[in-house]
PyMOL Python script that loads the backbone (N, CA, C, O; Angstrom):
from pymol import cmd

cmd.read_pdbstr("""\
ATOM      1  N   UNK A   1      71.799 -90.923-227.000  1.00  0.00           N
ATOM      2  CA  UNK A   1      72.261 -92.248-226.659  1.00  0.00           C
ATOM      3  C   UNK A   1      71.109 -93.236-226.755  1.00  0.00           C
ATOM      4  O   UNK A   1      70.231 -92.796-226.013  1.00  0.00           O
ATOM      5  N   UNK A   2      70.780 -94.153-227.217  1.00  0.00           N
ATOM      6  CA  UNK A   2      70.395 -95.057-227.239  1.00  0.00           C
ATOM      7  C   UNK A   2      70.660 -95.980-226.576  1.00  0.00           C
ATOM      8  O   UNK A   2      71.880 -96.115-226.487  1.00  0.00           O
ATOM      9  N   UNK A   3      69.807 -97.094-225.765  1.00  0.00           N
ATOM     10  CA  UNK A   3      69.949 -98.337-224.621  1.00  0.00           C
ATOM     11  C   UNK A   3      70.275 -99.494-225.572  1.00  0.00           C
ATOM     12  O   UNK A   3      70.653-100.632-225.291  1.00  0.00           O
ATOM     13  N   UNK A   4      70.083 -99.034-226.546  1.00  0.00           N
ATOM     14  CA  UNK A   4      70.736-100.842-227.440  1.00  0.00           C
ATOM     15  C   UNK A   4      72.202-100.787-228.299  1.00  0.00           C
ATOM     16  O   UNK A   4      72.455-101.783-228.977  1.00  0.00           O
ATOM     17  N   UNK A   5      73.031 -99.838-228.300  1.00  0.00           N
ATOM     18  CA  UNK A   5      73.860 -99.628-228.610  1.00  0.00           C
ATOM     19  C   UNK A   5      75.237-100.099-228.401  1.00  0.00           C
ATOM     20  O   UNK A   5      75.716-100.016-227.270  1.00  0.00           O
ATOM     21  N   UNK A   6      75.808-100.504-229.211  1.00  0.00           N
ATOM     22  CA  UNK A   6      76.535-101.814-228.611  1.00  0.00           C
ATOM     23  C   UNK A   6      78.316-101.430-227.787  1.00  0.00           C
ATOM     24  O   UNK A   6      79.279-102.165-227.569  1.00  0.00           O
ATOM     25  N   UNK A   7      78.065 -99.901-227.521  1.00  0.00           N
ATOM     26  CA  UNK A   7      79.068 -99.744-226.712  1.00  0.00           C
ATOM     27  C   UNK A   7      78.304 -99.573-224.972  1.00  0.00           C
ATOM     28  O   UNK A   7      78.796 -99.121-223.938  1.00  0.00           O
ATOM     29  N   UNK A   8      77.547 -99.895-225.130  1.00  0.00           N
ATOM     30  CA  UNK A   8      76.401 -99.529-223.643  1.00  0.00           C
ATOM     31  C   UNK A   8      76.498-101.177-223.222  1.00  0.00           C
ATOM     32  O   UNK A   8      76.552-101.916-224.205  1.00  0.00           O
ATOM     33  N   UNK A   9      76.524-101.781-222.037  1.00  0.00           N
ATOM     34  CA  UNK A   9      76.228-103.142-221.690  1.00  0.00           C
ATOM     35  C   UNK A   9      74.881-103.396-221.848  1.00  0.00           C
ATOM     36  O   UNK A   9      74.196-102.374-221.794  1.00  0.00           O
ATOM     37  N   UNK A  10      73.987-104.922-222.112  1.00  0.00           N
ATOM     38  CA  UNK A  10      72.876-104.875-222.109  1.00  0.00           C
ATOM     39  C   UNK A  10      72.021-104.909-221.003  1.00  0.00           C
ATOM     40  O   UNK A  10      70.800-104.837-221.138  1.00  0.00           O
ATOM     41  N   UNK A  11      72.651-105.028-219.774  1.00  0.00           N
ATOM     42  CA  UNK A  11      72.242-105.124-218.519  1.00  0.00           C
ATOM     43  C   UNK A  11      72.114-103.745-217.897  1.00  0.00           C
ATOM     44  O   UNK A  11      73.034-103.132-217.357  1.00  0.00           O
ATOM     45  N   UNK A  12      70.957-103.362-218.028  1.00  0.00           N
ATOM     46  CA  UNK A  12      70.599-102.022-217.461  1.00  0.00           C
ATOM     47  C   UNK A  12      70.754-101.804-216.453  1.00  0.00           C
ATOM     48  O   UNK A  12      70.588-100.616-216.176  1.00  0.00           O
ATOM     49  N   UNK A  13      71.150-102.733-215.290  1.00  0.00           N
ATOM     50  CA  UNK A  13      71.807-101.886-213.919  1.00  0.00           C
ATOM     51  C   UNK A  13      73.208-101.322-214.162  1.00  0.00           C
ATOM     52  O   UNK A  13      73.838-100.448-213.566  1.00  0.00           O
ATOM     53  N   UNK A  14      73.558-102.219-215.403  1.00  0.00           N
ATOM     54  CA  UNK A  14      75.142-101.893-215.733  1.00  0.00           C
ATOM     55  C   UNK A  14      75.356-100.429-216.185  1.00  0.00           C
ATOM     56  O   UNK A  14      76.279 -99.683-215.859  1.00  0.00           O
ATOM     57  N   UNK A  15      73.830-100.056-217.378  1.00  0.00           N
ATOM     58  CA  UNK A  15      74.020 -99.188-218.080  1.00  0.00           C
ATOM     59  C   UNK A  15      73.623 -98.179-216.820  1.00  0.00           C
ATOM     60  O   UNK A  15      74.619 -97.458-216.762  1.00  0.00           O
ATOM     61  N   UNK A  16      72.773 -97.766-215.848  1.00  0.00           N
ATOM     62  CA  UNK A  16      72.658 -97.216-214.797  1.00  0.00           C
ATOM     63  C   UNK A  16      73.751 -96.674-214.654  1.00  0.00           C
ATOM     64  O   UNK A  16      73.839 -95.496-214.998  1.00  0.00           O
ATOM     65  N   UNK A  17      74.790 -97.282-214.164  1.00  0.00           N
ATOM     66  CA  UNK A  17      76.114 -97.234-213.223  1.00  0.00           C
ATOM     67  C   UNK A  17      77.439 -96.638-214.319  1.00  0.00           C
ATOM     68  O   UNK A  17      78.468 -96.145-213.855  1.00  0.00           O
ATOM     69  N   UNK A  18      77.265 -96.743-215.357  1.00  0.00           N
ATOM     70  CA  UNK A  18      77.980 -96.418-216.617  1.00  0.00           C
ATOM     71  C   UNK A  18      77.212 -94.856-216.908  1.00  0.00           C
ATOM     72  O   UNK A  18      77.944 -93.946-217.296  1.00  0.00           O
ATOM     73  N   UNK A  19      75.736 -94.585-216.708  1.00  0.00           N
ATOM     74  CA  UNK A  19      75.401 -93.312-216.741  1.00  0.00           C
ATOM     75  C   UNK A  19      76.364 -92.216-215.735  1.00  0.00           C
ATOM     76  O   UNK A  19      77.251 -91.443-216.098  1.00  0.00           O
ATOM     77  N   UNK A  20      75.805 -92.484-214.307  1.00  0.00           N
ATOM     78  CA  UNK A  20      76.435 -92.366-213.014  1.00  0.00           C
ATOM     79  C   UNK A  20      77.920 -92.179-213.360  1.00  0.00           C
ATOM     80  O   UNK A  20      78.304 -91.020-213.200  1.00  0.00           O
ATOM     81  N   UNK A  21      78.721 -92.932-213.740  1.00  0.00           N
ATOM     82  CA  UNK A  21      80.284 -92.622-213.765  1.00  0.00           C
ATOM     83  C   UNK A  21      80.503 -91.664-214.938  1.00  0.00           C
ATOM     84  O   UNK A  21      81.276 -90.716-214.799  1.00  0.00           O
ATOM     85  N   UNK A  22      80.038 -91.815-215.759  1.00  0.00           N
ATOM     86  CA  UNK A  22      80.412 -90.555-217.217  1.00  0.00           C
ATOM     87  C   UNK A  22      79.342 -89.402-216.819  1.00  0.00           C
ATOM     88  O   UNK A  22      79.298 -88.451-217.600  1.00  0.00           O
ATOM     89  N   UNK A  23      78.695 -89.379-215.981  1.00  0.00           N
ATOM     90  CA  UNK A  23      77.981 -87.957-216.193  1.00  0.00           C
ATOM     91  C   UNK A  23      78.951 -86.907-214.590  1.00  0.00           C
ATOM     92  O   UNK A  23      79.477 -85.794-214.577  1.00  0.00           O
ATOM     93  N   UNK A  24      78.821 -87.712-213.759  1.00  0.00           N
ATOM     94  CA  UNK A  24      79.542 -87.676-212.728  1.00  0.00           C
ATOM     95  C   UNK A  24      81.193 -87.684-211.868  1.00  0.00           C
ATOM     96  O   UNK A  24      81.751 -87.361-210.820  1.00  0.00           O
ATOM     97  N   UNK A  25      81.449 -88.406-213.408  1.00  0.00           N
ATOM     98  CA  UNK A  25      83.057 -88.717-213.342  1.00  0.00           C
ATOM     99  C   UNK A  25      83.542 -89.600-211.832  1.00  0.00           C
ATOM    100  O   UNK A  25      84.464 -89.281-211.081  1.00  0.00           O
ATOM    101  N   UNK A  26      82.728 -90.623-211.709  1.00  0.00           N
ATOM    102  CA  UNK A  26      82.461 -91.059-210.136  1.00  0.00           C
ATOM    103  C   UNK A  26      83.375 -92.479-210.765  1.00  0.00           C
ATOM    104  O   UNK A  26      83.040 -92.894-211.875  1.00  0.00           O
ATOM    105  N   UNK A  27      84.525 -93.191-210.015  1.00  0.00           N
ATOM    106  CA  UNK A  27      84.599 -94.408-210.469  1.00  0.00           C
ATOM    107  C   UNK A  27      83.492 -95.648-210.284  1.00  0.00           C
ATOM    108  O   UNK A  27      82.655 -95.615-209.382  1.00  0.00           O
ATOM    109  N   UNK A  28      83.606 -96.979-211.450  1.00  0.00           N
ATOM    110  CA  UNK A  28      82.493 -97.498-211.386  1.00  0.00           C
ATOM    111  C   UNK A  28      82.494 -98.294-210.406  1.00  0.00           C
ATOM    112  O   UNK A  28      81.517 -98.998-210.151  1.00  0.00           O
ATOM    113  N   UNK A  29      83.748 -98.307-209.610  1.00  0.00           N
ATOM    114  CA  UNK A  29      83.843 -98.971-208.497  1.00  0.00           C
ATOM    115  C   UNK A  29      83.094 -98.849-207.300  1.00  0.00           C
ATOM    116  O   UNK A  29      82.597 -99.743-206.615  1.00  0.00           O
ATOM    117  N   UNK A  30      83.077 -97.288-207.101  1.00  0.00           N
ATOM    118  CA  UNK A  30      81.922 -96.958-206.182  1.00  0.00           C
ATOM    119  C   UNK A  30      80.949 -97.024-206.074  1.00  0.00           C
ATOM    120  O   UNK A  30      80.341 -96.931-205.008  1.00  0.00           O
ATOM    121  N   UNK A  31      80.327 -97.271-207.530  1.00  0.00           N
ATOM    122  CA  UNK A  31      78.526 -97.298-207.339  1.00  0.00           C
ATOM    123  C   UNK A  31      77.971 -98.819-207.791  1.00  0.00           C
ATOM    124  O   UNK A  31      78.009 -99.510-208.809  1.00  0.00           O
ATOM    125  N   UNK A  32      77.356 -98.943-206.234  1.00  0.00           N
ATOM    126  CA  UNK A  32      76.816-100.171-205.618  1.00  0.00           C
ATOM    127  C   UNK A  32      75.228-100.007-205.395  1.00  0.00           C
ATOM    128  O   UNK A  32      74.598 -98.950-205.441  1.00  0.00           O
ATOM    129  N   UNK A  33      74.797-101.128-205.176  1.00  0.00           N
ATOM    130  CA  UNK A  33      73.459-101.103-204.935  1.00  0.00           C
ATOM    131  C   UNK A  33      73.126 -99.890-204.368  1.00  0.00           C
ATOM    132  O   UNK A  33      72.466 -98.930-204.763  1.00  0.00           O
ATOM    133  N   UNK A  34      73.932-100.230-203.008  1.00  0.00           N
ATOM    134  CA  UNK A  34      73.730 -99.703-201.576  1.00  0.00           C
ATOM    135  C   UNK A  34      74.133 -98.109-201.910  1.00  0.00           C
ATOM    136  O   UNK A  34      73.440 -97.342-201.242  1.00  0.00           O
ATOM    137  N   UNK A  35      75.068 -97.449-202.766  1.00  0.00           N
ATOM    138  CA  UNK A  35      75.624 -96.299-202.504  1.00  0.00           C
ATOM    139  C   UNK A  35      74.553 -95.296-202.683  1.00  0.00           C
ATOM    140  O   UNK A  35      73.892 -95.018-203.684  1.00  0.00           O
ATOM    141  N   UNK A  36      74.532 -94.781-201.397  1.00  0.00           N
ATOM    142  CA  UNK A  36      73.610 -93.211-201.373  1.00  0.00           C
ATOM    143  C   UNK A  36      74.370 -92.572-201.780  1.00  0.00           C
ATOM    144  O   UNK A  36      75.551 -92.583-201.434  1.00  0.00           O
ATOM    145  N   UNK A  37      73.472 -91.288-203.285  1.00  0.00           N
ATOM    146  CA  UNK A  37      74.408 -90.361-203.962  1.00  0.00           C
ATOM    147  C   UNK A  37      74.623 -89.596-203.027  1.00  0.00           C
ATOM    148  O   UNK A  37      75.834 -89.449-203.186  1.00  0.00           O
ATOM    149  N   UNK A  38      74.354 -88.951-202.111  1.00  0.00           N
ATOM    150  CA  UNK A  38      73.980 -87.526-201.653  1.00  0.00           C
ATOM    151  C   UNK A  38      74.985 -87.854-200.584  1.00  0.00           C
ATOM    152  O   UNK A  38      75.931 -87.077-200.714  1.00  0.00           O
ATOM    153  N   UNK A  39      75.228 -88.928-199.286  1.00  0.00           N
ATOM    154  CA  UNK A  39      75.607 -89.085-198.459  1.00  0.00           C
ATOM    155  C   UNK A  39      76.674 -89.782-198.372  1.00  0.00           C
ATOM    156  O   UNK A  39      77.470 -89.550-197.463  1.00  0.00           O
ATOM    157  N   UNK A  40      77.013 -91.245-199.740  1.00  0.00           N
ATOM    158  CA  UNK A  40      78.640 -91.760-200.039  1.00  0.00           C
ATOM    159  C   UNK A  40      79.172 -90.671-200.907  1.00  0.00           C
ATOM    160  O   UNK A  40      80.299 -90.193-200.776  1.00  0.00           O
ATOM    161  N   UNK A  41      78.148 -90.242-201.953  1.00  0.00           N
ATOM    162  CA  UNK A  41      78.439 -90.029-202.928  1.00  0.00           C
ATOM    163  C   UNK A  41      79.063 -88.008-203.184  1.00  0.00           C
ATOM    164  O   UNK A  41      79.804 -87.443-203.989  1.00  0.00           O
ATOM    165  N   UNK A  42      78.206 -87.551-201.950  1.00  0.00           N
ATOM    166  CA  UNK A  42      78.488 -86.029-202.026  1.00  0.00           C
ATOM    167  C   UNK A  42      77.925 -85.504-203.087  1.00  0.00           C
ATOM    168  O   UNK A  42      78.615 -84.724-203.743  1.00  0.00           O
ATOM    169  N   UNK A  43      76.668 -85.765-203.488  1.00  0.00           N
ATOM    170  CA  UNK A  43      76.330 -85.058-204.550  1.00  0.00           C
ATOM    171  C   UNK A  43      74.721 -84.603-203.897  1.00  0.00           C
ATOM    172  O   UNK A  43      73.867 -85.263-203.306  1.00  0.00           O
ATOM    173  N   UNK A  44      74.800 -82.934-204.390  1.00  0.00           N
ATOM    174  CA  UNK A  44      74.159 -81.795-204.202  1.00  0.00           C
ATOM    175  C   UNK A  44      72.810 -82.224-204.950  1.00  0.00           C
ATOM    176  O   UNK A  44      72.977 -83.293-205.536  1.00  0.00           O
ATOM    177  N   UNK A  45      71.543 -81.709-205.099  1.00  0.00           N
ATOM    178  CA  UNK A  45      70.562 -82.221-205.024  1.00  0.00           C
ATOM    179  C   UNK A  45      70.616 -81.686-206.824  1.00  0.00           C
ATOM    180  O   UNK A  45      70.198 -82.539-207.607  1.00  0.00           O
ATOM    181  N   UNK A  46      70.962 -80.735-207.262  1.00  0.00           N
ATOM    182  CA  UNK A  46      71.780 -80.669-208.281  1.00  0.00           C
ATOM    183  C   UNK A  46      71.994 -81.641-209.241  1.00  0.00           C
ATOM    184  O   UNK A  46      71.595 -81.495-210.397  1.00  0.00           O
ATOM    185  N   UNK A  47      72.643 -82.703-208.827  1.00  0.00           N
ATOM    186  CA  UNK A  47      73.636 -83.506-209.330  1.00  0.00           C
ATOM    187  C   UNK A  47      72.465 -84.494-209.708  1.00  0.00           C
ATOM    188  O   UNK A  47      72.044 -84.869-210.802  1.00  0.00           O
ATOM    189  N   UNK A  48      71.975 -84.868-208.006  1.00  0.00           N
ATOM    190  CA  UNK A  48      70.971 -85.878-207.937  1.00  0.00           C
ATOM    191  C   UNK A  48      69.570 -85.564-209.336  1.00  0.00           C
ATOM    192  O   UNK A  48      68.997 -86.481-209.925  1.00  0.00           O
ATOM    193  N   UNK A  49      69.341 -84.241-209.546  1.00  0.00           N
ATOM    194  CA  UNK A  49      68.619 -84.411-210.805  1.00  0.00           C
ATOM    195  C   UNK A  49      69.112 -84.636-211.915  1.00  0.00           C
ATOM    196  O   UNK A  49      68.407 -85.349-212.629  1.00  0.00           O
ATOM    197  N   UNK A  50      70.294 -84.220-212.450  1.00  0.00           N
ATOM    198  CA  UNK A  50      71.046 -84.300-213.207  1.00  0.00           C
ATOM    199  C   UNK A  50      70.868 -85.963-213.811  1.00  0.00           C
ATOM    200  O   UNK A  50      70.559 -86.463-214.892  1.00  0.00           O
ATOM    201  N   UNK A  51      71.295 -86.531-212.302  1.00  0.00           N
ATOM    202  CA  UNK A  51      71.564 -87.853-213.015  1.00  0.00           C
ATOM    203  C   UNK A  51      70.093 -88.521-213.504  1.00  0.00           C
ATOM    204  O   UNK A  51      70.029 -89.232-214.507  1.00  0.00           O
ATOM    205  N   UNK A  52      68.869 -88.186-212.632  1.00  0.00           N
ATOM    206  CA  UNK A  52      67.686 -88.468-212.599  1.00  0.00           C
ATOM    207  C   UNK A  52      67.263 -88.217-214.283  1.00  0.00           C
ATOM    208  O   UNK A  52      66.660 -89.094-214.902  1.00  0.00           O
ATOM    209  N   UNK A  53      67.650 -86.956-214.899  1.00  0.00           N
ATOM    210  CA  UNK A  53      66.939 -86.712-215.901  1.00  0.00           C
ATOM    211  C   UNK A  53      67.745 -87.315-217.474  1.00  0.00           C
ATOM    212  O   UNK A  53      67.301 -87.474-218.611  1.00  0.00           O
ATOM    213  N   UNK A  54      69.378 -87.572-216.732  1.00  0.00           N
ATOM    214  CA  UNK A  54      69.799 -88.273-217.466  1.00  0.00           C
ATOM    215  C   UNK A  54      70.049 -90.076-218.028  1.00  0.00           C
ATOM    216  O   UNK A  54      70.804 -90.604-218.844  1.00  0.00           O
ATOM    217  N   UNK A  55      68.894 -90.623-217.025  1.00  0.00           N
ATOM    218  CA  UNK A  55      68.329 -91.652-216.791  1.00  0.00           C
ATOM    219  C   UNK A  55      67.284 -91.851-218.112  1.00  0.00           C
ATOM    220  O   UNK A  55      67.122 -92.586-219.086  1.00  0.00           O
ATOM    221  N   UNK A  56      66.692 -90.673-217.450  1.00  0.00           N
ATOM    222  CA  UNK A  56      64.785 -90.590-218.227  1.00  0.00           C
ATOM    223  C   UNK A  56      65.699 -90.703-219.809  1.00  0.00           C
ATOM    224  O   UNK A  56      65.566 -91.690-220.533  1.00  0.00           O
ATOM    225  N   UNK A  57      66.636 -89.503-220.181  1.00  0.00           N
ATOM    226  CA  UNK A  57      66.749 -89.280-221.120  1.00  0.00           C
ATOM    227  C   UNK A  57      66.898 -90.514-222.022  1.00  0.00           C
ATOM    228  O   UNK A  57      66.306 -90.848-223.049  1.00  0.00           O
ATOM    229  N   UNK A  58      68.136 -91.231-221.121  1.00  0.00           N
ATOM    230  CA  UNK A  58      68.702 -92.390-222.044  1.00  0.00           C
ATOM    231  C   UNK A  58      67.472 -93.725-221.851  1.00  0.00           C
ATOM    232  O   UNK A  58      67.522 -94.677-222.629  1.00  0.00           O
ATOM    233  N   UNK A  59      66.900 -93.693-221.263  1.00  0.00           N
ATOM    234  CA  UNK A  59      65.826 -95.092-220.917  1.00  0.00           C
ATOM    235  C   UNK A  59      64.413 -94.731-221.661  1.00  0.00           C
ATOM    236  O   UNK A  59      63.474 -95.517-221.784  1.00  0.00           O
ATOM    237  N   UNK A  60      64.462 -93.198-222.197  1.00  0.00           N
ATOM    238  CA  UNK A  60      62.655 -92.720-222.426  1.00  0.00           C
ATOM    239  C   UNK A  60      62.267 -93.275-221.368  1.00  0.00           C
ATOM    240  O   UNK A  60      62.270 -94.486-221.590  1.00  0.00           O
ATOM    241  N   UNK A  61      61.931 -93.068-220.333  1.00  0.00           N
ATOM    242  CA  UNK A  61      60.836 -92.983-219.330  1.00  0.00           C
ATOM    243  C   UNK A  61      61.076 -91.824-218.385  1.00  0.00           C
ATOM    244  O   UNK A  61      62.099 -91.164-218.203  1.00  0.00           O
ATOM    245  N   UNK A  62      59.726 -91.731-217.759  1.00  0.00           N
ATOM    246  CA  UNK A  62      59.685 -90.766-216.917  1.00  0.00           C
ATOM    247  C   UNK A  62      59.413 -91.125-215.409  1.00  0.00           C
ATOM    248  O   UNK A  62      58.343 -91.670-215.138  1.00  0.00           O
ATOM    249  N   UNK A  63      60.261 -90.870-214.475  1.00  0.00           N
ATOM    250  CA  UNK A  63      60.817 -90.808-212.905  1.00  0.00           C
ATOM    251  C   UNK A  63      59.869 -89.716-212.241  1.00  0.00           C
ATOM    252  O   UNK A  63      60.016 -88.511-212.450  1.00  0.00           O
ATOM    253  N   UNK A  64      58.941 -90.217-211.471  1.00  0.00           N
ATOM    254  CA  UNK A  64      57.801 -89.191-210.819  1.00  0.00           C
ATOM    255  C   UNK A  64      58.581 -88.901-209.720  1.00  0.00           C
ATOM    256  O   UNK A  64      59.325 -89.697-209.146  1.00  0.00           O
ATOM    257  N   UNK A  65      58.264 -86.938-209.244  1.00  0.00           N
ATOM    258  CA  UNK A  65      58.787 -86.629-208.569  1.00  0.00           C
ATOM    259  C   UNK A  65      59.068 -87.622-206.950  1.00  0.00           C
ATOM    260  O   UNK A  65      60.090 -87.748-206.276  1.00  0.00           O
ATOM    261  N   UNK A  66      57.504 -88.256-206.745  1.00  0.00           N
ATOM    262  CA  UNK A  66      57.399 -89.201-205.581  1.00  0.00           C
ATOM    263  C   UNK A  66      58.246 -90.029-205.315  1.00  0.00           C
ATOM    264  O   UNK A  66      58.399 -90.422-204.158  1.00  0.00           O
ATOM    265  N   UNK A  67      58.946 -90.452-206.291  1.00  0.00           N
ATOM    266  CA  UNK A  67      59.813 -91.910-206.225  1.00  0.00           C
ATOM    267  C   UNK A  67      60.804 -91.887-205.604  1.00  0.00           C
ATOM    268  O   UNK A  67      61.502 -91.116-206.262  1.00  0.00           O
ATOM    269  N   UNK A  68      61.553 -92.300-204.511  1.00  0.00           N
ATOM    270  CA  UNK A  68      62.865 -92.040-203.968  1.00  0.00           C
ATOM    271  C   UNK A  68      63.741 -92.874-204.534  1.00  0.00           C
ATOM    272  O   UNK A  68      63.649 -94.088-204.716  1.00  0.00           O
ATOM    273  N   UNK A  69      64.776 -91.971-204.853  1.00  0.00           N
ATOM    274  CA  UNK A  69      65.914 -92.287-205.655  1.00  0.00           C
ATOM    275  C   UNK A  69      67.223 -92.042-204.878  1.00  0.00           C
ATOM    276  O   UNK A  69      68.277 -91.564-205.296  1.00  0.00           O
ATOM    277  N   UNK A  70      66.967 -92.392-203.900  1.00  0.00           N
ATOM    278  CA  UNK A  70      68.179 -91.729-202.940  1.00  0.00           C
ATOM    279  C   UNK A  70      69.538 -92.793-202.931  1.00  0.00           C
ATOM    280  O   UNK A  70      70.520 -92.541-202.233  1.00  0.00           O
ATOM    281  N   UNK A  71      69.467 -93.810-203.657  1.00  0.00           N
ATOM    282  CA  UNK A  71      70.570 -94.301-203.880  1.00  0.00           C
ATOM    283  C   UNK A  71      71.083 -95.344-205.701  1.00  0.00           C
ATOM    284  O   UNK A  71      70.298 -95.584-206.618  1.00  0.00           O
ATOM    285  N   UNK A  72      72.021 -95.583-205.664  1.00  0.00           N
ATOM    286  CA  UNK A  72      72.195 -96.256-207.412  1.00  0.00           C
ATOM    287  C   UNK A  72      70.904 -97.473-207.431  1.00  0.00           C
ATOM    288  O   UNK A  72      69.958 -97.472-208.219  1.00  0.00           O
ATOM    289  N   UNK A  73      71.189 -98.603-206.214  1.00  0.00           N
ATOM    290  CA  UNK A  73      69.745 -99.580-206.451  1.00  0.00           C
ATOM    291  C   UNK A  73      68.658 -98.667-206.547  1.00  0.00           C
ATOM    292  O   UNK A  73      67.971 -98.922-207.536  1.00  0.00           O
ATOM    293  N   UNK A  74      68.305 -97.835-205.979  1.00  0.00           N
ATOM    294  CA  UNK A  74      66.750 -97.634-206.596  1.00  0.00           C
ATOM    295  C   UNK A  74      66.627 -96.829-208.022  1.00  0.00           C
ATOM    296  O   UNK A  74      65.534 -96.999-208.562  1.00  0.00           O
ATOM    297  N   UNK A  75      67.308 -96.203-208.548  1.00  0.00           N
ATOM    298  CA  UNK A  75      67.548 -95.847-209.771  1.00  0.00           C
ATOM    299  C   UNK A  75      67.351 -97.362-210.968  1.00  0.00           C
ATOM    300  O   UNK A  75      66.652 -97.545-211.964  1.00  0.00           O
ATOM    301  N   UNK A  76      68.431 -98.270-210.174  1.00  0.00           N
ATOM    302  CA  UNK A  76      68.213 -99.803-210.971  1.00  0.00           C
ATOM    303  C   UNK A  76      67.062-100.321-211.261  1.00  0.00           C
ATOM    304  O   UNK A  76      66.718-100.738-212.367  1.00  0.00           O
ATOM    305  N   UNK A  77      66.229-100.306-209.953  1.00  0.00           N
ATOM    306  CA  UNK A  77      65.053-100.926-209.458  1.00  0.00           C
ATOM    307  C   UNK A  77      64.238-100.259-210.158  1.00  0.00           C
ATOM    308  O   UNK A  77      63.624-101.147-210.751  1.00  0.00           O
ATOM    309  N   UNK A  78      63.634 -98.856-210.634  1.00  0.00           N
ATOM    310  CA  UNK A  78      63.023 -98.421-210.775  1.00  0.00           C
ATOM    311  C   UNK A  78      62.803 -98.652-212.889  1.00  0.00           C
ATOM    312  O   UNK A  78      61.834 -98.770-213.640  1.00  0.00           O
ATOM    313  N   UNK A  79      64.423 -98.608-213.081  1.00  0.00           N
ATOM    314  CA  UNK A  79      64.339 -98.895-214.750  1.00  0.00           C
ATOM    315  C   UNK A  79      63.891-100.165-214.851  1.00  0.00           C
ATOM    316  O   UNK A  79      63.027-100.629-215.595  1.00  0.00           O
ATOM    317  N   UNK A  80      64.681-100.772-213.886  1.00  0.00           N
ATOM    318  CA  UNK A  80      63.467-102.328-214.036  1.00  0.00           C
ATOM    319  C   UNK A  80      62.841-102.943-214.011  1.00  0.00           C
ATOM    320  O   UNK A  80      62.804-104.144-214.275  1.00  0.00           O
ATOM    321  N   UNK A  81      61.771-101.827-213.475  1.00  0.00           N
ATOM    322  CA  UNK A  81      60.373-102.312-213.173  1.00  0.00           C
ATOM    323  C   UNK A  81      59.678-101.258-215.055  1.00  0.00           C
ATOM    324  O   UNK A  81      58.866-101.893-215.728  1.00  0.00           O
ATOM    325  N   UNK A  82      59.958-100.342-215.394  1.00  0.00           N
ATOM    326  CA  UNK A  82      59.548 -99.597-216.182  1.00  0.00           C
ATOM    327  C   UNK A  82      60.290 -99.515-217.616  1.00  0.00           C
ATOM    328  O   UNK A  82      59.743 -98.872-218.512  1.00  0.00           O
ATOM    329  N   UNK A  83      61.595-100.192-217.857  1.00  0.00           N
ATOM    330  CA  UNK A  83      61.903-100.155-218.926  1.00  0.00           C
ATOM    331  C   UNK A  83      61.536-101.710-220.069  1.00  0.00           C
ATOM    332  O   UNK A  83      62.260-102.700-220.177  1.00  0.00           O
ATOM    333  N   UNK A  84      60.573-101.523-220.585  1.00  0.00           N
ATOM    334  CA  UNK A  84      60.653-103.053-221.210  1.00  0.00           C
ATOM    335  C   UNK A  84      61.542-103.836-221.592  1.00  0.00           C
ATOM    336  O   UNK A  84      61.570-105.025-221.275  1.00  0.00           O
ATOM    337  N   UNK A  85      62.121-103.442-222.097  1.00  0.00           N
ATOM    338  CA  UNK A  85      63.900-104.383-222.416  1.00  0.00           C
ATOM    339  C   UNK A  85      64.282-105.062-221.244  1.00  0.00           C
ATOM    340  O   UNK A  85      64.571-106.257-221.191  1.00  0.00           O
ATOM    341  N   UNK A  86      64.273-104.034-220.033  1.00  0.00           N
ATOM    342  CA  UNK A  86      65.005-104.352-218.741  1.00  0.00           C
ATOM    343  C   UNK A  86      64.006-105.222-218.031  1.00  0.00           C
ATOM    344  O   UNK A  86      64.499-106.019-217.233  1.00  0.00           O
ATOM    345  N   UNK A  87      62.297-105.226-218.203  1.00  0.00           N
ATOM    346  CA  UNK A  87      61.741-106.110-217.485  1.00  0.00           C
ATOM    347  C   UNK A  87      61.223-107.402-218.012  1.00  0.00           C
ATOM    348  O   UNK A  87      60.244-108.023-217.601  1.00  0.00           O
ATOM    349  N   UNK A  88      62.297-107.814-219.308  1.00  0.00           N
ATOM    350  CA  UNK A  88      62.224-109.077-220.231  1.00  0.00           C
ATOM    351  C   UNK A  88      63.476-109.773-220.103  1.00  0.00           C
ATOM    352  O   UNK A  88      63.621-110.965-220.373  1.00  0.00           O
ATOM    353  N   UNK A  89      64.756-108.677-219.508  1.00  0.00           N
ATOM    354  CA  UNK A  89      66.022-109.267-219.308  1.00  0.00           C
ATOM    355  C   UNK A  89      66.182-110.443-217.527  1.00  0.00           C
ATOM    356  O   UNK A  89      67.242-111.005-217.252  1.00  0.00           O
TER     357      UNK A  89
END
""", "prot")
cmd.dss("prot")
cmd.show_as("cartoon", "prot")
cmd.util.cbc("prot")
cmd.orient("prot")
C-alpha cells in the first residue's frame, strides 16, 4: 500500500483510522482520538502490534518500542510528527 494512493484519504489521521478499521474490521465510527485500543477497543496486545506494524508498514517509518500507543490519537500524533507528507499537511 502506498500513502499517496488515491483510494487512501490524504489526511493521515484519516489514513490511520482507515488502517485500524480494515485490518481490525472495527467500524470507522469508533475510532476517535480518544479511543483506547485495548480498553474501548478489546484488543489483545496481539492486535495492538498488529496494527503498530501495520502503520510502520504503510507510512515506512519505524514506532520505537518506548512510544505509547495506547490509543488511535497517539498512533495519529506520532505519524505526524514523523511522516513528512503528514508534517507538511
Amino acid at each position: 500500500m502506498v500513502a499517496s494512493s488515491s483510494r487512501w484519504p490524504a489526511n493521515p489521521d484519516q489514513q490511520v483510522r482507515r488502517l485500524i478499521s480494515r485490518r481490525k474490521r472495527v467500524a470507522l465510527g469508533r475510532l476517535h482520538s480518544s479511543t483506547r485500543l485495548m480498553h474501548e477497543l478489546h484488543f489483545d496486545l496481539v492486535d495492538v502490534v498488529d496494527i503498530i506494524l501495520e502503520v510502520e508498514r504503510h507510512f515506512h517509518l519505524t514506532i520505537p518500542d518506548e512510544v505509547p500507543v495506547d490509543t488511535v490519537g497517539a498512533l495519529m500524533h506520532y505519524v505526524r510528527g514523523h511522516y513528512p507528507v503528514a508534517s507538511r499537511a
